[in-house]
C-alpha positions as CSV (number, residue, x, y, z in Angstrom):
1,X,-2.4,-7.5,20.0
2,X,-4.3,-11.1,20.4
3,X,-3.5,-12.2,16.5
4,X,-0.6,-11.8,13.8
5,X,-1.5,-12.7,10.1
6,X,2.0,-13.9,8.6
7,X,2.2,-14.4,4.9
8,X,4.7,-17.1,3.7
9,X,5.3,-19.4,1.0
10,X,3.4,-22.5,0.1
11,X,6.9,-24.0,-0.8
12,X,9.8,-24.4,1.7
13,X,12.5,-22.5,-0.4
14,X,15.9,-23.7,-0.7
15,X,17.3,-22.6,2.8
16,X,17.0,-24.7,6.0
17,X,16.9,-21.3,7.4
18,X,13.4,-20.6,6.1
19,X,11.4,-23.7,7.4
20,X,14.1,-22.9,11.0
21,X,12.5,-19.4,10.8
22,X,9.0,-20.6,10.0
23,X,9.2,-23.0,13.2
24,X,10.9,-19.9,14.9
25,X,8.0,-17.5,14.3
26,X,5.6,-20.1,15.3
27,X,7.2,-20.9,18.7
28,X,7.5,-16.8,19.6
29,X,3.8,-16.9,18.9
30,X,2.9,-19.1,21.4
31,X,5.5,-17.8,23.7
32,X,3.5,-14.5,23.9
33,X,0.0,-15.7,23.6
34,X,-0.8,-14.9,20.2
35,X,-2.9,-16.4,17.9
36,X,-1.7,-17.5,13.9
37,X,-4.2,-15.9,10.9
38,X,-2.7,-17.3,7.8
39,X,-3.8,-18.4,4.5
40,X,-4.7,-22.1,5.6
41,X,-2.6,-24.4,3.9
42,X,-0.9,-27.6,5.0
43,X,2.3,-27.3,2.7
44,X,5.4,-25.4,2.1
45,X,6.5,-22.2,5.7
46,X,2.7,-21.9,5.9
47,X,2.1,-25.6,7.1
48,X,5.3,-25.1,9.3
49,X,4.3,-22.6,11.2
50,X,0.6,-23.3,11.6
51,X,1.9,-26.5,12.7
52,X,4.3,-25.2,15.2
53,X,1.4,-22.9,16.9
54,X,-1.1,-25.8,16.8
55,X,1.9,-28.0,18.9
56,X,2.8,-25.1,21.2
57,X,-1.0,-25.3,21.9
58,X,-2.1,-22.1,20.3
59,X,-4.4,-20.8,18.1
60,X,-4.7,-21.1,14.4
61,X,-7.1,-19.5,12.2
62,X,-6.8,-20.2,8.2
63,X,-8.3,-18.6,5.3
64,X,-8.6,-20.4,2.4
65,X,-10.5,-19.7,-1.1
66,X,-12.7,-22.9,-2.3
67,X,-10.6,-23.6,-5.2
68,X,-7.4,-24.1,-3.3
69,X,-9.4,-26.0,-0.4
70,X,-10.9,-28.6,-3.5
71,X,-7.5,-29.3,-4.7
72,X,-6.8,-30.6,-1.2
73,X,-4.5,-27.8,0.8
74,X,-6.4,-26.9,3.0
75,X,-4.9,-27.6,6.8
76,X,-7.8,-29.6,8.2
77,X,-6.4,-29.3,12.0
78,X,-6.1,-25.6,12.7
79,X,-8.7,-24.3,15.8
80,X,-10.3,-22.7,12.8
81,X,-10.4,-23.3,8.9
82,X,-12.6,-20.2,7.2
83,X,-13.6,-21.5,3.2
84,X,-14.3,-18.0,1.4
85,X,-15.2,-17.7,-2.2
86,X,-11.9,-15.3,-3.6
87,X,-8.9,-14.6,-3.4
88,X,-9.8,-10.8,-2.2
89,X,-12.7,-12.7,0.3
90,X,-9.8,-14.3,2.0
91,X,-7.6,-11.1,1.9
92,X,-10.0,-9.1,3.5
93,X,-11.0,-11.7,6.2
94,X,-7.8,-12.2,7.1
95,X,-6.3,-8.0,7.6
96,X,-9.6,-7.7,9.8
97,X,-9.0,-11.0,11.6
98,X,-5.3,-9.6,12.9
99,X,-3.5,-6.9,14.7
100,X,-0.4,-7.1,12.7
101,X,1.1,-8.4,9.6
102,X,4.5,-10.3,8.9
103,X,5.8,-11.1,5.6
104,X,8.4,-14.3,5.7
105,X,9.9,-15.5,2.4
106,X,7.3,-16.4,-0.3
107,X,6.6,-16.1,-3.8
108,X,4.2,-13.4,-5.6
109,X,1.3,-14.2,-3.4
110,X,3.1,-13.0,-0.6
111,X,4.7,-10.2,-2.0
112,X,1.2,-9.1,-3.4
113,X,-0.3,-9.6,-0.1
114,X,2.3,-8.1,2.4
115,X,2.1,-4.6,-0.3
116,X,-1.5,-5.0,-0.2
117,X,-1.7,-4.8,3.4
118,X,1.5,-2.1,3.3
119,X,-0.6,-0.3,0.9
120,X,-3.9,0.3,2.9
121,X,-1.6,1.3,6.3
122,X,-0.6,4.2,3.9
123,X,-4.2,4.7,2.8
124,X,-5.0,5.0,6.3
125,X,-7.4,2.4,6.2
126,X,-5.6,0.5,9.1
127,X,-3.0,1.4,11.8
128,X,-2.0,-2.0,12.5
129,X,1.9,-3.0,12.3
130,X,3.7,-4.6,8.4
131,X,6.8,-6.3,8.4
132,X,9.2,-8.1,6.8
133,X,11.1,-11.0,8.8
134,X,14.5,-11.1,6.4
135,X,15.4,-14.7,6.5
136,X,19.2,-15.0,5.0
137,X,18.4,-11.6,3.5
138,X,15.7,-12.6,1.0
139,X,14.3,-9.3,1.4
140,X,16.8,-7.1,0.4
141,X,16.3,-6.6,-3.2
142,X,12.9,-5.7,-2.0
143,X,14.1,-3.2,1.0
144,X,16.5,-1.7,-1.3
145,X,13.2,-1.1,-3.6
146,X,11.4,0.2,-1.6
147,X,14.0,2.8,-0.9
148,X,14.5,3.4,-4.6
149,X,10.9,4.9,-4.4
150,X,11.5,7.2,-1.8
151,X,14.8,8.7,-3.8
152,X,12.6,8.9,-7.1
153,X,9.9,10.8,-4.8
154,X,7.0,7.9,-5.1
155,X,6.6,7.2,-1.3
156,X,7.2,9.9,1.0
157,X,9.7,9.2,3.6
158,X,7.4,8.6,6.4
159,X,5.4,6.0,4.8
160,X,8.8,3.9,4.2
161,X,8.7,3.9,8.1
162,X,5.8,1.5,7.7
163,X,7.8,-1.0,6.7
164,X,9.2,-3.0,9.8
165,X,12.5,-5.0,9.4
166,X,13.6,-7.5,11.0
167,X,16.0,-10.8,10.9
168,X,14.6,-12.4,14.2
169,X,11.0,-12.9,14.6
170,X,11.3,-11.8,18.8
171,X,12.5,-8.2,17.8
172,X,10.3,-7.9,15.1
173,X,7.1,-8.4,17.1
174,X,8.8,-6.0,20.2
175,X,8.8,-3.6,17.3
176,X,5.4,-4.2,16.4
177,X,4.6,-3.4,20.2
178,X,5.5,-0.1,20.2
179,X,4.3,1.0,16.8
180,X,2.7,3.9,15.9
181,X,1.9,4.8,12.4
182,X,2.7,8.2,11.2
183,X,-0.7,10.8,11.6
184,X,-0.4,11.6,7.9
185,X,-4.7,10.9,8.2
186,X,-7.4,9.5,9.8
187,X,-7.7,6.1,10.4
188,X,-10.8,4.8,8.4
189,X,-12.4,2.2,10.6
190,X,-13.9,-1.4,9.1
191,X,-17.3,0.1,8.6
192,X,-16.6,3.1,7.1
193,X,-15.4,1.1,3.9
């Protein structure tokens, strides 16, 4: 793995603990050499951890559509700012820019892109690593959904394995290193698409 895309809110939340676990991920990023793909913006967790990786000396690499970059929230000191036309421009770029892909607490953007991303894993159209770093246990309701659709018979047990939990951002990237998705497929590579 050389880069983890983390989606997380543009607003700090409530809790102390999600800007403490924003600066959290950020310094176990750097401590293992791995570079930051996020959506590019300067505010809310997604400005504090970009900013922790860009003081720990790594790298950065933001995504941004045009129209949130012309209504100034764009970062403009990450190693690398990419300015992409859509919302599903920036997506794309930045599942193929990373290895692996962490959800911290966010809004519907998040949520929309963490399932996105969860969603083409079980597709097979990726075998990189999705998980949810449950800050405070913001993500329960969600956890507790996504079980709800394996008892109804909408997601087949295995493909709820795709979902990595974690409450520590260390143990959830040691899970990521031994991941391997289930071989319900094959794997359809970038091209292929």
């Amino acid at each position: 793995m050389k880069r983890i895309c983390v989606f997380c809110g543009s607003n700090p939340g409530r809790r102390p603990e999600y800007a403490e676990a924003a600066r959290e991920m950020g310094r176990v990023l750097v401590e293992r050499g791995l570079g930051l793909v996020y959506g590019g913006g300067k505010v809310g967790l997604m400005g504090i951890v970009a900013d922790t990786v860009l003081a720990g000396g790594g790298e950065v690499l933001g995504v941004i559509p045009e129209a949130l970059m012309a209504r100034e929230v764009g970062h403009a000191g990450l190693t690398q700012l990419r300015v992409v036309a859509t919302m599903h421009a920036r997506k794309a770029l930045m599942a193929d820019l990373a290895d692996g892909f962490v959800a911290m607490p966010g809004g519907f953007g998040t949520f929309e892109e963490f399932c996105e991303v969860l969603t083409w894993s079980q597709l097979g159209f990726h075998p990189k690593p999705c998980g949810l770093l449950n800050v405070a246990g913001y993500y329960d309701p969600l956890l507790a959904l996504f079980d709800r659709a394996v008892e109804e018979g909408f997601v087949p047990p295995a493909h709820r394995g795709l979902v990595i939990e974690e409450t520590d951002p260390a143990r959830l990237l040691d899970r990521f290193a031994g991941f391997r998705p289930p071989s319900a497929g094959k794997w359809i590579r970038e091209e292929e698409r």
